[in-house]
C-alpha positions, 0 to 999 in steps of 0.5 A: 909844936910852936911854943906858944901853941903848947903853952896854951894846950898845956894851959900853963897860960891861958891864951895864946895871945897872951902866949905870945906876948910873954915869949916876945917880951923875953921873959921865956927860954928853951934849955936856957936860949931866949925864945920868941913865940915861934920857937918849936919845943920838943919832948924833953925841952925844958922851960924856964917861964917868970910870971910876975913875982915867980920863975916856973921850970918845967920839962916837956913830957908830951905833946898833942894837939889837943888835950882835956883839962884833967889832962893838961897837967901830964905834958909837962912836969915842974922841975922848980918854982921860985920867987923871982930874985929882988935885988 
């Protein structure tokens, strides 16, 4: 699945433009690798996003097509979440 595709689907942004702005920008990466909004995420893959003043980690659990609100929060999981480092 397209990385842009499943960060709307999993709502962790909530348009896919939007999506697609922020992995061109560089401000996302796949197991540590810069990814563009092209890029294919698999089970496992874990993220690293910076929005704004704040870096999400997350791991991939699943993928679907198409998911409910109440259940976007299962495909992935939040390994950690940090203030973005002001040096």
């Amino acid at each position: 699945m397209r990385l842009d595709k499943f960060l709307k689907i999993s709502r962790l942004i909530k348009r896919r433009t939007l999506a697609k702005e922020v992995a061109d920008q560089g401000r996302i990466s796949i197991n540590g690798a810069q990814s563009k909004a092209a890029s294919n995420v698999a089970v496992g893959d874990e993220l690293t996003i910076q929005f704004g003043q704040k870096v999400l980690t997350i791991e991939i659990k699943d993928l679907r097509e198409n998911v409910n609100k109440n259940e976007a929060a299962s495909l992935y999981e939040i390994k950690k979440e940090e203030p973005v480092n002001q040096d």
